[in-house]
C-alpha positions, 0 to 999 in steps of 0.5 A, a space after each residue: 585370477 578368479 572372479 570370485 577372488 577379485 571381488 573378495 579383494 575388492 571388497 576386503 580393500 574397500 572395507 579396510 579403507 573405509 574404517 581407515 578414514 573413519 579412525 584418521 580422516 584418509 584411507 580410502 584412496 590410499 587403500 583402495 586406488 593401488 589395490 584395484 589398479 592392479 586387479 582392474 587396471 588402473 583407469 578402470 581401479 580409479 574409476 571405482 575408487 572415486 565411486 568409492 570416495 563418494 559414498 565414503 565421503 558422504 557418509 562420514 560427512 553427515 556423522 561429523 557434520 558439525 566439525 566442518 569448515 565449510 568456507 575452506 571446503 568452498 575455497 578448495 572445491 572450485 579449483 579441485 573441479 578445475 584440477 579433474 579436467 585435465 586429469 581426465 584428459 590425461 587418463 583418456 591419453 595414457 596407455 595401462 602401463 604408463 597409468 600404473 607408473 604415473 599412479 603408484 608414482 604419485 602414491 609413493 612420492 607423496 607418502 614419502 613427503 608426507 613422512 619425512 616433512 615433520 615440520 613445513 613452514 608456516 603459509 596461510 591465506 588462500 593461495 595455498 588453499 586453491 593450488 591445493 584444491 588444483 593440484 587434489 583434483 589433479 591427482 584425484 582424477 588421475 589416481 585416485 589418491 589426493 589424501 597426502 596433497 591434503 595432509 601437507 597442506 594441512 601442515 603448512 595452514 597449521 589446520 587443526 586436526 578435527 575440522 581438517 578430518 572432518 572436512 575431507 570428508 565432503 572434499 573427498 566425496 565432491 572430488 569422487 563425484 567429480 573425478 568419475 563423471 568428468 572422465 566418463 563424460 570425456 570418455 577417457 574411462 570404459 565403464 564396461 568392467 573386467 571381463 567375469 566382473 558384474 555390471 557397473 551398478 551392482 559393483 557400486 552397490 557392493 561399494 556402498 554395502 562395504 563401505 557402511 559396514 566399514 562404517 560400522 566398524 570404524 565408529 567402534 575401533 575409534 574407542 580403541 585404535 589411535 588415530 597414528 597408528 590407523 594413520 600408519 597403517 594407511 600409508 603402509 598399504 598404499 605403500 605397498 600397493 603404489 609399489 606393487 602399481 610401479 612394477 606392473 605398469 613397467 612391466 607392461 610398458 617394457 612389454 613383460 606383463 
């Protein structure tokens, strides 16, 4: 693949998720971890999705400020930090291929739980709130997606729509930092890119380009797209991609790729 072509592909899943998690709340790890897996591999691809859920989170956050719940963001962030530890640690352990298996592997099954539960028993209080903030660190650091261990939680505490997608924005941002910076610090990642990819710096400020304008466009389509369709949108393409990232890790372990 041409270094021209993966950028393009690059920017074209960063811009799609970024409008996707303006219209519903998620869309950004979902969209981006299992496209840039595959182009960059997946410790790497994670890497940068994490970079990409901080400035996402971020900017969405200021433009849906007042909606925040911000006593279940400082319930749920503790145990997230936590929950990256170990992530990173298992990230600097795996070779490419089991990350890609255990990536696309976290994509589809929480996807495929996330669908079929139409309705979860009802559990509030705090447990739930800190083994889910554990368990998305976990599978943030690891894969880049902690969309769906958010959405069932969602589910069983019966949060209310609003707040909830307003509060993941700061979740997601507070994660991507988090992620990133414990697996650069453990060493677990090389932060040199794929050999023809500018520098790290300049791929995070295209990040940051794409994401304002996926920004843009986002906050005009939300007059006409419903958030269910955007939704389904999401979890098809990180379907796809969970299962493209399947394929290829098996190939790679079987010694095919």
């Amino acid at each position: 693949m041409t270094e021209t072509l993966a950028l393009l592909i690059i920017a074209t899943a960063v811009l799609i998720g970024t409008v996707l998690q303006r219209l519903s709340g998620t869309g950004v790890g979902l969209v981006v971890a299992p496209v840039l897996s595959l182009i960059l591999g997946p410790a790497f691809g994670v890497l940068l999705t994490n970079m990409t859920t901080f400035v996402s989170g971020l900017c969405i956050m200021i433009a849906v400020w007042s909606a925040i719940d911000w006593r279940k963001f400082w319930i749920i962030i503790p145990p997230a930090v936590l929950g990256a530890i170990p992530g990173a640690w298992l990230v600097g352990q795996l070779s490419a291929g089991w990350l890609s298996i255990i990536l696309g592997s976290i994509v589809v099954f929480a996807l495929l739980v996330t669908v079929s539960l139409r309705r979860l028993p009802e559990w509030t209080g705090r447990l739930p709130a800190v083994a889910t903030g554990f368990l998305g660190g976990f599978f943030n650091t690891t894969s880049g997606v902690a969309a769906p261990v958010m959405v069932i939680y969602s589910r069983v505490s019966r949060w209310e729509q609003v707040s909830f997608a307003a509060t993941l924005q700061p979740i997601f941002m507070t994660m991507g930092a988090v992620s990133a910076l414990s697996k650069l610090a453990l060493g677990s990642v090389d932060s040199t890119p794929v050999e023809g990819l500018p520098p790290v710096p300049y791929l995070f400020l295209g990040i940051v380009c794409f994401v304002l304008v996926g920004l843009f466009l986002g906050t005009r389509l939300a007059r006409h797209v419903p958030v269910s369709w955007a939704r389904r949108l999401a979890m098809t393409l990180a379907g796809l991609g969970g299962a493209g990232a399947i394929i290829r890790g098996s190939l790679e372990v079987a010694g095919v790729g």
